[in-house]
C-alpha positions as CSV (number, residue, x, y, z in Angstrom):
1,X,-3.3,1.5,11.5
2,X,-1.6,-0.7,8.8
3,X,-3.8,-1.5,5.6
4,X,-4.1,-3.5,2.6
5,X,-5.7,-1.9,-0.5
6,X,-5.5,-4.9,-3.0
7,X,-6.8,-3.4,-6.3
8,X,-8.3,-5.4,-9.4
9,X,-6.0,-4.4,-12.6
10,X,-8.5,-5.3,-15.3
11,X,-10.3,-1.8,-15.9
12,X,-6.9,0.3,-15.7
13,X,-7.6,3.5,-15.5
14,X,-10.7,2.8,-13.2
15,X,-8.5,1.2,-10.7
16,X,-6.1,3.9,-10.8
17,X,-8.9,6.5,-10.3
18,X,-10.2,4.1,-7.3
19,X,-6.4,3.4,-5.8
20,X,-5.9,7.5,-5.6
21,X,-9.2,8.1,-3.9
22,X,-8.4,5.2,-1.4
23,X,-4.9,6.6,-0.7
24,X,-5.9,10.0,-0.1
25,X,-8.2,9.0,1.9
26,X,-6.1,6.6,3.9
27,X,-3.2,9.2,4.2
28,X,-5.6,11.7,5.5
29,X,-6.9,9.5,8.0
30,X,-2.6,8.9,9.1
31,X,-2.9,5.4,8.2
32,X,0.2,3.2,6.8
33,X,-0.9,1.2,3.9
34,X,0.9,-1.1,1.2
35,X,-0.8,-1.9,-2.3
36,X,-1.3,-5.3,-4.0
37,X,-2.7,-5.8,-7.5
38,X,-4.8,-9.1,-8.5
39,X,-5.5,-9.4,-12.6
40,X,-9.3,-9.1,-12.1
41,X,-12.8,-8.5,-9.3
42,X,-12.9,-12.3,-8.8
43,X,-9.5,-12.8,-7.3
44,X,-9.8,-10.1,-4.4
45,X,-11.7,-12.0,-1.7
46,X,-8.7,-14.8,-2.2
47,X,-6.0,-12.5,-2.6
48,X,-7.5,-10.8,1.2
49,X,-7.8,-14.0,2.8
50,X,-4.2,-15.0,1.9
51,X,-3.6,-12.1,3.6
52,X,-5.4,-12.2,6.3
53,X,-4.0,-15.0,7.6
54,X,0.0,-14.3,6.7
55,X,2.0,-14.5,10.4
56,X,1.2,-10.3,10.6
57,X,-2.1,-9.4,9.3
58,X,-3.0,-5.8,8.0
59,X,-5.7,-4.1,10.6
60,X,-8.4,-3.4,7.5
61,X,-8.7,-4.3,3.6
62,X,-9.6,-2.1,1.0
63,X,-11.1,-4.1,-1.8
64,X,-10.8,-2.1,-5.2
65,X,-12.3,-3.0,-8.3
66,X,-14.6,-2.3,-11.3
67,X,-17.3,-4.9,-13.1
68,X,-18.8,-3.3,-16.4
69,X,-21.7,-5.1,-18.0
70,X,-23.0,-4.7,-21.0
């Protein structure tokens, strides 16, 4: 299985706590993945469909990314 984990940068070092979660868990499971990075939340569902419909698209997505309100 080949995957995509495309990770919102804007919260560093809750994206980097998310991406090593998501790659355990995806190197436990014997999956192959690759890793994008996107400058915020609001440009992941663009950056997957660009992906999505390249010539050989990834079998799954892992959207990553952190939204803090206050």
């Amino acid at each position: 299985m080949k995957v995509l984990i495309v990770e919102a940068r804007y919260h560093g070092s809750v994206a980097d706590a998310l991406v090593a979660g998501a790659k355990a868990a995806l190197e436990k499971g014997g999956a192959i993945f690759s890793r994008i990075s996107v400058p915020g939340a609001l440009e992941l569902p663009g950056a997957i469909a660009i992906a999505a419909g390249a010539d050989e698209p990834f079998d799954g997505y892992v959207a990553l990314g952190c939204l803090i309100g206050f």
